[in-house]
C-alpha positions as CSV (number, residue, x, y, z in Angstrom):
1,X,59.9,117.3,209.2
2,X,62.2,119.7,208.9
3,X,65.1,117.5,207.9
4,X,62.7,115.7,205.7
5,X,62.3,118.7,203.7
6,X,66.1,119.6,203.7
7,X,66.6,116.5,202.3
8,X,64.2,116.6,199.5
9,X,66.2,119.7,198.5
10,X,69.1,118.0,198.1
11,X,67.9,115.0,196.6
12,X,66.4,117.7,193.9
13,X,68.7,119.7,193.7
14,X,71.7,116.8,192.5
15,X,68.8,115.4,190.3
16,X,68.7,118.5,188.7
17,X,73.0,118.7,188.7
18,X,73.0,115.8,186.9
19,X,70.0,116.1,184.2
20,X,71.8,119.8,183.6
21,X,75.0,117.3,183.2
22,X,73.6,114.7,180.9
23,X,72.1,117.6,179.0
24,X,75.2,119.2,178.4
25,X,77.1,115.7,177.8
26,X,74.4,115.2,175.0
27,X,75.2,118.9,173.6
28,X,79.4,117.9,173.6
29,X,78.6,114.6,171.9
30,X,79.7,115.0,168.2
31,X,78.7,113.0,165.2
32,X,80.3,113.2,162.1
33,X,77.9,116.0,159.3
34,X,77.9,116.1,155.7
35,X,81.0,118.6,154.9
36,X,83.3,117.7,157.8
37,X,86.8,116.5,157.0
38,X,89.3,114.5,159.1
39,X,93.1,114.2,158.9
40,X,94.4,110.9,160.3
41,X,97.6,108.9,160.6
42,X,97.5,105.4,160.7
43,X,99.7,102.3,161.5
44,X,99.7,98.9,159.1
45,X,102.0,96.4,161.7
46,X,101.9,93.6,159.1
47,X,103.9,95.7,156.3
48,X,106.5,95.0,158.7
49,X,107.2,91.7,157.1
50,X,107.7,93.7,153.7
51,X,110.7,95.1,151.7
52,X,112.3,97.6,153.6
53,X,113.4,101.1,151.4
54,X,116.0,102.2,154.5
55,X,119.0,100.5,155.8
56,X,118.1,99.0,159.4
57,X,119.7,100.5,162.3
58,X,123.1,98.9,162.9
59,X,123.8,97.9,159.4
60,X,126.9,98.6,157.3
61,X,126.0,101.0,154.6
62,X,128.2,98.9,152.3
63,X,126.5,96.1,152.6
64,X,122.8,97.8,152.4
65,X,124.1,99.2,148.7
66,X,125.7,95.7,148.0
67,X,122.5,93.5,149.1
68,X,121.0,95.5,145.4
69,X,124.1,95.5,142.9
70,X,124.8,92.0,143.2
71,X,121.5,90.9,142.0
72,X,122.1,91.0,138.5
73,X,118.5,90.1,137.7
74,X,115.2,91.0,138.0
75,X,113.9,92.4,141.3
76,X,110.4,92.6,142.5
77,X,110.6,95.6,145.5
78,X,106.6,96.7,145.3
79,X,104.9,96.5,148.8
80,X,101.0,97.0,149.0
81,X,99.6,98.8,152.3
82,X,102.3,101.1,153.8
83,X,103.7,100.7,157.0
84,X,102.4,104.6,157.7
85,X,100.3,106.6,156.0
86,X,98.1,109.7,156.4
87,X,94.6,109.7,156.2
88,X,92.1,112.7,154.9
89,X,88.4,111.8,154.7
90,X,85.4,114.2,153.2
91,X,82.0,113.2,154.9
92,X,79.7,113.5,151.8
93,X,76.7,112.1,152.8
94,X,75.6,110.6,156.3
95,X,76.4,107.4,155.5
96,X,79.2,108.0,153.1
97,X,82.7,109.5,152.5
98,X,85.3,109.8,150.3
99,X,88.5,108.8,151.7
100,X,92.5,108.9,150.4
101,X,95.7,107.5,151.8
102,X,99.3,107.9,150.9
103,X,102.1,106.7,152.3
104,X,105.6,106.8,151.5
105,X,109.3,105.8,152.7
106,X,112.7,106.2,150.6
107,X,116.3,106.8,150.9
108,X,119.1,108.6,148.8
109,X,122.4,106.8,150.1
110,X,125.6,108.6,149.1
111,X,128.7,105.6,149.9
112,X,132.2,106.8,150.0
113,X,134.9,105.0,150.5
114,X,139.3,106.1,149.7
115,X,140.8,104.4,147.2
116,X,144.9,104.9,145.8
117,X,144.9,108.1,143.8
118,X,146.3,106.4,140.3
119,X,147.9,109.6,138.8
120,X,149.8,109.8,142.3
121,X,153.2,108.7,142.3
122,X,154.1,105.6,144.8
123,X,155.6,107.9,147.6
124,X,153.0,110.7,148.1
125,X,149.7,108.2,149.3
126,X,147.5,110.1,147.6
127,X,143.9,109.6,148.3
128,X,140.7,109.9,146.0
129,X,136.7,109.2,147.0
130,X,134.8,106.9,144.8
131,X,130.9,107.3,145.6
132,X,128.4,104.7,145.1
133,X,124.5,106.8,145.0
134,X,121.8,104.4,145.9
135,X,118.3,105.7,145.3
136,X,115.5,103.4,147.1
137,X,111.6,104.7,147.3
138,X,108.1,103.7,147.5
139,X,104.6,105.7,147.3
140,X,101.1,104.1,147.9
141,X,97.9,106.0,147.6
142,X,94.8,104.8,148.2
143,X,91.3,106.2,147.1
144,X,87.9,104.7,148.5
145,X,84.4,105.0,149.5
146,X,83.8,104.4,153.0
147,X,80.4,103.4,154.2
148,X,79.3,103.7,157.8
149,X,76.8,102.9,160.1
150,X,77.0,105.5,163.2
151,X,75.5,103.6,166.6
152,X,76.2,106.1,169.7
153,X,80.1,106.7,170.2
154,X,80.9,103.9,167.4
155,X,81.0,104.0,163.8
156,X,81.0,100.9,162.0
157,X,83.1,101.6,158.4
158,X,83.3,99.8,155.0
159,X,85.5,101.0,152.6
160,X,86.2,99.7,148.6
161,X,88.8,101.6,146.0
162,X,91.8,101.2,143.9
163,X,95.3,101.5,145.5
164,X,98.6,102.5,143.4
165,X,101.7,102.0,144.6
166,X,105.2,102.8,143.1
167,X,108.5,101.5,144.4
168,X,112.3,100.8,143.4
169,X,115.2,102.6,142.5
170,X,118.5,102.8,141.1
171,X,122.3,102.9,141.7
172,X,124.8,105.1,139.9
173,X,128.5,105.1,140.7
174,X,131.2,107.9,140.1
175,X,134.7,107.3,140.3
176,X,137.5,109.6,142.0
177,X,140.2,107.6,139.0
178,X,139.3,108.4,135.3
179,X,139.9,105.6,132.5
180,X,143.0,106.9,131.3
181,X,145.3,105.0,128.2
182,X,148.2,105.3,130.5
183,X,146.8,103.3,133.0
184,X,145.7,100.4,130.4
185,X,142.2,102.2,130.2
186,X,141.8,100.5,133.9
187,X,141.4,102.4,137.9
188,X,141.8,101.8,141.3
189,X,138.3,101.8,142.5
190,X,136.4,100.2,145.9
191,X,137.3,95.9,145.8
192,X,134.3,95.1,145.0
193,X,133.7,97.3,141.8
194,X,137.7,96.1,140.1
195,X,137.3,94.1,136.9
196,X,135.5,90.3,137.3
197,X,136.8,87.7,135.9
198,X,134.7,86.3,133.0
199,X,130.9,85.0,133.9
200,X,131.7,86.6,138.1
201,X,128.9,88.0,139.6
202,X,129.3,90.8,140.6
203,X,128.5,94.6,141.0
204,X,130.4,94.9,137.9
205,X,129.0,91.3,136.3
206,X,131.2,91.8,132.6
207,X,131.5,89.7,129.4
208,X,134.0,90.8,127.1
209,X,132.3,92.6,124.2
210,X,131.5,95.1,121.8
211,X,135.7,95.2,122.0
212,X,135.7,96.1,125.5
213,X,138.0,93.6,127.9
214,X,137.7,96.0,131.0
215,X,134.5,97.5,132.1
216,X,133.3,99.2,135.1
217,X,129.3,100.2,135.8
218,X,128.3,103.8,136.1
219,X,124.4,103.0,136.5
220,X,122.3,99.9,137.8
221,X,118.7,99.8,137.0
222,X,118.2,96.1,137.9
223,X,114.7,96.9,140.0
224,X,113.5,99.5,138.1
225,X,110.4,101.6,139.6
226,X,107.4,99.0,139.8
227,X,104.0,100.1,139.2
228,X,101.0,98.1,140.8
229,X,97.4,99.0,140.7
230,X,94.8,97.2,142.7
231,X,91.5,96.6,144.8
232,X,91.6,97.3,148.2
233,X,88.5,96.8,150.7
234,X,89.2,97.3,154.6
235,X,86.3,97.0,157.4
236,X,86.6,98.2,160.6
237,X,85.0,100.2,163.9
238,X,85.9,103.6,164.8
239,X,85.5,105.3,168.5
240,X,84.5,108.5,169.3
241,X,86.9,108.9,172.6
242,X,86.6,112.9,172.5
243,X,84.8,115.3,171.0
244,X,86.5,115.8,167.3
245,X,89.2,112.7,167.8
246,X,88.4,108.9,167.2
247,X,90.8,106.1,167.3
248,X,90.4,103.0,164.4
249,X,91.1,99.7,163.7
250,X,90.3,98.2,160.5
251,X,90.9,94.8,158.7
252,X,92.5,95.3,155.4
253,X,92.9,93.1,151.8
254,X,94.2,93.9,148.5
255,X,92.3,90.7,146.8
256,X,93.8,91.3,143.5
257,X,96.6,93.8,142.0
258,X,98.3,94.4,138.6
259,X,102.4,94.8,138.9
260,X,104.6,96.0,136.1
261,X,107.9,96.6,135.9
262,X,109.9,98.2,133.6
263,X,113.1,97.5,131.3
264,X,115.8,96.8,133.2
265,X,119.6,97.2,132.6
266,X,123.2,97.7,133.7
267,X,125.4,101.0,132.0
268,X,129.3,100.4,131.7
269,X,132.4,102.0,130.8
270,X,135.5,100.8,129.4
271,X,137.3,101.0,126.7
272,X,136.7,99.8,123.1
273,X,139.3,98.3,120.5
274,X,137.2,98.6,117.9
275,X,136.7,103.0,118.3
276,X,140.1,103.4,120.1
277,X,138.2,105.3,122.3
278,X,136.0,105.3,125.9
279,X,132.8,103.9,125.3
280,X,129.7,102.6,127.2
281,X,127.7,99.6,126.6
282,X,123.9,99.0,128.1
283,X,124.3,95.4,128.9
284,X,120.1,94.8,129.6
285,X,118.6,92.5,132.0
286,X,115.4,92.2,131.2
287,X,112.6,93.6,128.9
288,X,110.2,94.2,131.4
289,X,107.7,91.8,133.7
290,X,104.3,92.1,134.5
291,X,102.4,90.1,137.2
292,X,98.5,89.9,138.8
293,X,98.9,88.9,142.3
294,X,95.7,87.5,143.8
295,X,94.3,85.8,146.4
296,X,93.4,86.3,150.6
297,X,97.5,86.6,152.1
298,X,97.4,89.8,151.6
299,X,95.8,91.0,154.8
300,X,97.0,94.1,156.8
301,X,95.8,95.7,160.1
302,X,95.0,99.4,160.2
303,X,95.1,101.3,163.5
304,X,94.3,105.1,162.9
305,X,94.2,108.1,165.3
306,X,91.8,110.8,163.4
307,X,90.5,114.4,164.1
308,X,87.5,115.9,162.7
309,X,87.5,119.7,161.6
């Protein structure tokens, strides 16, 4: 009997351990209220396949620069869903929030490279940097409603806005030689930025004109920065792993976007027969493009890690 009784104490007394457990589990549990904001970072894997605004690891810096000046037209360089962004959402309602993304990636490339120093004279070797600057950046943001259903630890999300993206660049070149009428109105600069022949490609693409028989570019603005403004809708599931944190994954489509670029253009320098003088000529390459991109390709994968204040 005795034992009997001993045991119904412990029996009751872990049945009350573990209701005081549950009870305090149910307390910890948190659910998103009206006011709360998150901050997030999440992960797109398929932007991947996009245009890349930073050299890779491993590449020569000569060529990264060169891939863009040779390209004497046109370029499209907009990508859609970042390959990062961060994430802020405002809860406004219990089944609604207001949600923004940005994202951004760039590079400012400075290229140097010796070239003969033309006012040196043949014994001293002198030296002098030309410097090739190569601007490259892109910035998405992304403003939505998200809908959601909460259903114990989960939240199901749908989420519809506009997303804006910028992205492109420019390349400017300065060189360690001036034009100088002793030296034919021609420098010493890198190989591939010396005088083309007539209808070469080229960083330095030239056609005789406006007087000018030697040129050299001082500024390429063959991408441009290009605008794009779309719809984006995502849908998704969100878990509540801890109190505060929940980990995402969300399909993404931008069904439809607007693209505009720009006026593009090539500056050079040379000298000019007809003034007697230096003189720069804006050689353009295009007056500017404009595109609607549509359709179900453009499909993205969002993974997000967020925290709720």
């Amino acid at each position: 009997m005795k034992k009997t009784i001993l045991l119904l104490m412990a029996v009751l007394t872990l049945s009350t351990s573990l209701s005081a457990q549950d009870n305090k589990s149910k307390k910890e549990k948190f659910t998103p209220k009206v006011g709360n904001l998150s901050f997030g970072l999440t992960f797109n894997p398929m932007a991947l396949a996009g245009k890349s605004y930073q050299p890779a690891k491993g590449d020569f810096v000569g060529n990264y620069i060169n891939s863009y000046g040779t390209e004497a037209k046109q370029m499209w360089v907009l990508g859609t869903e970042p390959l990062a962004s961060l994430m802020l959402k405002y809860r406004m309602s219990e089944v609604m929030s207001l949600r923004a993304n940005i994202g951004f990636t760039g590079s400012a490339i400075n290229y140097k490279e010796y070239v003969d120093d033309d006012r040196a004279d043949a014994l001293s070797n002198g030296k002098v940097v030309d410097v090739i600057h190569n601007n490259q950046n892109n910035v998405s943001l992304a403003l939505a409603l998200e809908f959601h259903k909460l259903l114990g630890s989960f939240q199901f999300n749908f989420g519809i806005g506009l997303l804006y993206g910028v992205g492109g660049g420019r390349i400017t070149y300065t060189y360690g030689n001036p034009l100088t009428l002793e030296g034919g109105w021609q420098r010493t600069t890198m190989p591939y930025l010396q005088q083309a022949a007539v209808g070469e490609k080229g960083l330095n693409e030239w056609r005789a004109a406006n007087g000018i028989a030697a040129a050299y570019p001082i500024e390429s603005y063959n991408q441009g920065y290009v605008h794009g403004l779309g719809l984006c809708c995502d849908l998704g599931l969100e878990w509540f792993c801890l109190p505060r944190v929940s980990v995402g994954l969300s399909m993404t489509i931008t069904p439809v976007m607007g693209v505009f670029q720009p006026q593009t253009y090539t500056v050079y320098e040379g000298y000019s027969t007809y003034k007697d003088a230096l003189d720069t000529y804006n050689k353009l390459v295009s007056p500017g493009s404009n595109a609607v991109l549509y359709g179900t390709d453009s499909l993205g994968f969002r993974f997000s890690l967020n925290y709720y204040l």
